[in-house]
C-alpha positions as CSV (number, residue, x, y, z in Angstrom):
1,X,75.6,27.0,22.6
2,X,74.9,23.2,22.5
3,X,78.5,22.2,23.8
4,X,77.2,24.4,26.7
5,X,74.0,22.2,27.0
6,X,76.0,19.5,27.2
7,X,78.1,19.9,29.9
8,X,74.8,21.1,32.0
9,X,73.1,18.1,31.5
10,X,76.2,16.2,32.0
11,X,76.6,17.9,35.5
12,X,73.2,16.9,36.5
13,X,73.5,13.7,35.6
14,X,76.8,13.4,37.6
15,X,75.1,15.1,41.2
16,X,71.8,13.1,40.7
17,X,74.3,10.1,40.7
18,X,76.0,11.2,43.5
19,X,72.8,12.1,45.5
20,X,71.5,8.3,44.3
21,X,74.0,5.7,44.4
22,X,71.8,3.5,42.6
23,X,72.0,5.4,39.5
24,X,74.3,4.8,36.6
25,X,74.9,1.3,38.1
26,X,74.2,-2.5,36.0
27,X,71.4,-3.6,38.7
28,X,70.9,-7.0,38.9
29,X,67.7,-8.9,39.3
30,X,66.4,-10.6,42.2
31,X,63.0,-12.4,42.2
32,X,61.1,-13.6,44.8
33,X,58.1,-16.6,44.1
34,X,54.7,-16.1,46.9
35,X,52.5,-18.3,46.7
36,X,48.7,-17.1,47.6
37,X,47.6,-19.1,50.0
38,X,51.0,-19.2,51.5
39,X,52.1,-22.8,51.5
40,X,53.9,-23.5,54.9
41,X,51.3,-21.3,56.9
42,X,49.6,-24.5,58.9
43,X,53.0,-25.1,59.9
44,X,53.7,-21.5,61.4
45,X,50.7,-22.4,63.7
46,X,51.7,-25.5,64.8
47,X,55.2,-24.5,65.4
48,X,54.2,-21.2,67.0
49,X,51.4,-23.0,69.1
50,X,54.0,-25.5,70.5
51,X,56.8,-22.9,71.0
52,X,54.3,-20.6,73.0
53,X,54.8,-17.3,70.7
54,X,53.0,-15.7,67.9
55,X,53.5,-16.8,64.0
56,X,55.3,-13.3,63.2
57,X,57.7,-14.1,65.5
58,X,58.2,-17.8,63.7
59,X,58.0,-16.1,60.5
60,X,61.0,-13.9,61.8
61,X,62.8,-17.1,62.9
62,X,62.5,-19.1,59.5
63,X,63.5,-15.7,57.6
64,X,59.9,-15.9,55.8
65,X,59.9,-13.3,52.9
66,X,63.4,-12.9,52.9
67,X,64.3,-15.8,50.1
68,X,65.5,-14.3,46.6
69,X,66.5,-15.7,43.3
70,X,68.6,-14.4,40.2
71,X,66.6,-17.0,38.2
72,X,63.1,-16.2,37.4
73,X,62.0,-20.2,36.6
74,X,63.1,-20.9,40.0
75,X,61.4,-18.1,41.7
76,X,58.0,-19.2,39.2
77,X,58.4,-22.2,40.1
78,X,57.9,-21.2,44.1
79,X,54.9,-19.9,43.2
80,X,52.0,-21.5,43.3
81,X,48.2,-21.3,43.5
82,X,46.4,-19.2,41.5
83,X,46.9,-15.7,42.7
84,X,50.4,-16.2,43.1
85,X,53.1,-13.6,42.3
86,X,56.6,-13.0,41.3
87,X,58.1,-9.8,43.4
88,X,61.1,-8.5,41.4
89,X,63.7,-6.1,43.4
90,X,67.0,-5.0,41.9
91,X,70.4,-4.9,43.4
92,X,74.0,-2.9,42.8
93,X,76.6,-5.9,42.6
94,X,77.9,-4.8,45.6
95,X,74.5,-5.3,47.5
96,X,74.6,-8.8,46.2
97,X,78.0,-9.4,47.4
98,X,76.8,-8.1,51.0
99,X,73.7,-10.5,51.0
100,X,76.2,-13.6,50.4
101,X,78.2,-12.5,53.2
102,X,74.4,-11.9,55.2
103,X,74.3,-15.8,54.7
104,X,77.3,-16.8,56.1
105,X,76.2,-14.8,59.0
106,X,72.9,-16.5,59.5
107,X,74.5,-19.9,59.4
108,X,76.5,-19.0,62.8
109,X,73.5,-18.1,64.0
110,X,71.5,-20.2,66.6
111,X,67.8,-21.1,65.8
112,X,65.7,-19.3,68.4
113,X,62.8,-21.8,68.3
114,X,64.1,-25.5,68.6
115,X,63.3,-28.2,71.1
116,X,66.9,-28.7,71.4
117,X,67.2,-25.1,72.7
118,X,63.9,-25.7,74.7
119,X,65.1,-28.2,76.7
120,X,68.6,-26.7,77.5
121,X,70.6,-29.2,75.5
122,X,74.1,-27.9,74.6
123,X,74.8,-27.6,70.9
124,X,71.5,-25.6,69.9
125,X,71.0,-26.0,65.7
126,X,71.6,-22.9,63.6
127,X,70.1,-21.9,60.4
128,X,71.0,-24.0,57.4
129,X,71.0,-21.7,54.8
130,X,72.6,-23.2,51.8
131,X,75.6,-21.2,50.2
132,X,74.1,-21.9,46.8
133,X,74.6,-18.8,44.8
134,X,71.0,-19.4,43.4
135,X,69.5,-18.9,46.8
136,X,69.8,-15.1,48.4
137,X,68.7,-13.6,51.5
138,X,68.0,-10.3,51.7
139,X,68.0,-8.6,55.2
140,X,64.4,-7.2,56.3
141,X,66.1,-3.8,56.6
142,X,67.5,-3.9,53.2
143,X,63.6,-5.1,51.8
144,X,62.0,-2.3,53.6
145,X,64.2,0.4,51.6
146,X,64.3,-1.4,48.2
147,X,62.0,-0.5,45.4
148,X,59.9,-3.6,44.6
149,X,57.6,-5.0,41.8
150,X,55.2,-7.8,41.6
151,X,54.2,-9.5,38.7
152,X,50.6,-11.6,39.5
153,X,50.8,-14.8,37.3
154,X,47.1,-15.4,36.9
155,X,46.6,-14.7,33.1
156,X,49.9,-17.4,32.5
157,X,47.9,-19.6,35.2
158,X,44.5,-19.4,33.4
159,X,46.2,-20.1,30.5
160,X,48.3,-23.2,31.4
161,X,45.1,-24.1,32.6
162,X,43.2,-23.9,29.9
163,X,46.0,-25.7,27.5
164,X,45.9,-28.6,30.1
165,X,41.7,-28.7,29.2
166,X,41.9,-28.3,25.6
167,X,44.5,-31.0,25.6
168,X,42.2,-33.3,27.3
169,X,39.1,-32.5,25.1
170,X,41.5,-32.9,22.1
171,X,41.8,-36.8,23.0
């Protein structure tokens, strides 16, 4: 009866891998660091105010939201402010492998908002993503589908924080 049992479970388990790719697979980590209030967000303005189009659409431009880590201290260290979080998404290797290749793309690709562009000068500049292995960008299509969780620093803030005061009162 159990070998039975066995191979019933072990027939689900194969179909519900089949049916989800993402199953069964060594998923590698991706974090993102957000700052709350974002950082760069005066400069959307100004940039979108000269360029004549709407922030979302510089956002867009500058691949906002799209920047990734496999390093957790690096993406931590992106976030800053006190409300800040760390969004964590996880990847199959060969999602990974297709991101790196997404980069390579984006670097052939012109900037849409430059004054370079603007004033009809041949030679428009394209993105300069680096081809750092630390630094991933994930396509907005992929993020939409992708399970996500976020991770809100403020209890390690508060208590950095508080470290830094007793330190000072300890003087």
């Amino acid at each position: 009866m159990l070998p039975l049992v066995a191979r019933g479970i072990m027939s689900l388990a194969a179909r519900m891998a089949a049916r989800n790719p993402r199953l069964g697979k060594n998923l590698i980590s991706l974090y993102r660091g957000e700052s709350f209030p974002q950082r760069n967000l005066a400069g959307f303005k100004d940039k979108a105010k000269f360029f004549k189009t709407t922030i979302p659409e510089i956002k867009k431009d500058t691949l906002s939201g799209q920047w990734f880590t496999p390093n957790l201290a690096h993406a931590k260290a992106y976030a800053s402010g006190l409300f800040s979080n760390v969004q964590k998404i996880k990847v199959t290797p060969k999602e990974l492998a297709a991101f790196y290749r997404y980069k390579d793309k984006i670097n052939r690709r012109p900037v849409k908002y430059s004054v370079k562009k603007l004033l009809g000068l041949p030679d428009p500049p394209t993105h300069g993503v680096t081809t750092s292995p630390h630094h991933v960008v994930v396509p907005r299509y992929k993020l939409r589908n992708l399970p996500s969780t976020k991770n809100w620093l403020v209890q390690e803030k508060l208590k950095n924080m508080w470290r830094g005061i007793g330190g000072l009162l300890n003087r």
